[in-house]
N, C-alpha and C positions, 0 to 999 in steps of 0.2 A: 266426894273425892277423899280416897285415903288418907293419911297422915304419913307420912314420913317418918320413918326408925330413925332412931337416935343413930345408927349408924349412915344413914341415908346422909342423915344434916352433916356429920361432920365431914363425909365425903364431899358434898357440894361446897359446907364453909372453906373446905380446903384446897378446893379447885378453885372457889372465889378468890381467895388470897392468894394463890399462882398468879392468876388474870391479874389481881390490880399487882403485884407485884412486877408481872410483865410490865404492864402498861406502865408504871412510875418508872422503872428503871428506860422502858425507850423515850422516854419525855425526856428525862434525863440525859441519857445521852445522843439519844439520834436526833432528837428537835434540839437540845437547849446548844449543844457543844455547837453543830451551825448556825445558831442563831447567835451566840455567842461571836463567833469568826466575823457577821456579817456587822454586827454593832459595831467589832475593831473596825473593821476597815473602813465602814460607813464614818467614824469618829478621825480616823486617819487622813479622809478622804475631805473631811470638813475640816481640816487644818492647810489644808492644800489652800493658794490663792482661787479662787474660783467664781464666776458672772454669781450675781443675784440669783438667778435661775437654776443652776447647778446648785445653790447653797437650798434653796428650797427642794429641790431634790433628795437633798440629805438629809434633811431634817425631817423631811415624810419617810426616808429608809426609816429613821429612830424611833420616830412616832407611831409605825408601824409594828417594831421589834417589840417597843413594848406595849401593845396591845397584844401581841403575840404571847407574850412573857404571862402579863395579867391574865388571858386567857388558862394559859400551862398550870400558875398559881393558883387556880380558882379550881380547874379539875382535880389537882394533886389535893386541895384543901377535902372538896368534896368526899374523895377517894378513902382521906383520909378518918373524914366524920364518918362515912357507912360501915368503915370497919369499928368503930367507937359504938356504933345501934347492936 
C-alpha cells in the first residue's frame, strides 16, 4: 500500500478536524440545549405536589439526562484525546 504525501495527510487531517468540529458543535447545541430544556422542566415538574409514582417518574427523566450528559462528556473527551495523538 502506498504512503500518503504529506499533502494527502494534511488534506485528511483537515477534513478530520471539520468532522469532529461538526460533531462537537451539534452535541453542543442540537443534543445538550434539549436536553438542557428537558432537565428544567423535569426539575420544575418535581417541585409540583405530585403521587409517589409520578415523583419516580421524574427522577428517572434526571437519572436519565444524566447518563445522557455522561455519555456526550465521554465522546467530546475522547474527540478531544485523538486530536492530541
Amino acid at each position: 500500500m502506498p504512503e500518503d504525501s504529506p499533502e494527502t495527510l494534511a488534506h485528511k487531517l483537515a477534513r478530520w478536524r471539520e468532522a469532529r468540529n461538526l460533531i462537537l458543535s451539534r452535541f453542543n447545541h442540537d443534543v445538550r440545549a434539549p436536553l438542557t430544556a428537558i432537565v428544567g422542566f423535569a426539575e420544575l415538574l418535581g417541585d409540583e405536589e405530585l403521587t409517589p409514582e409520578q415523583r419516580v417518574y421524574v427522577q428517572r427523566i434526571l437519572e436519565a439526562t444524566d447518563k445522557i450528559v455522561a455519555i456526550l462528556d465521554e465522546v467530546q473527551k475522547v474527540l478531544h484525546e485523538v486530536e492530541q495523538d
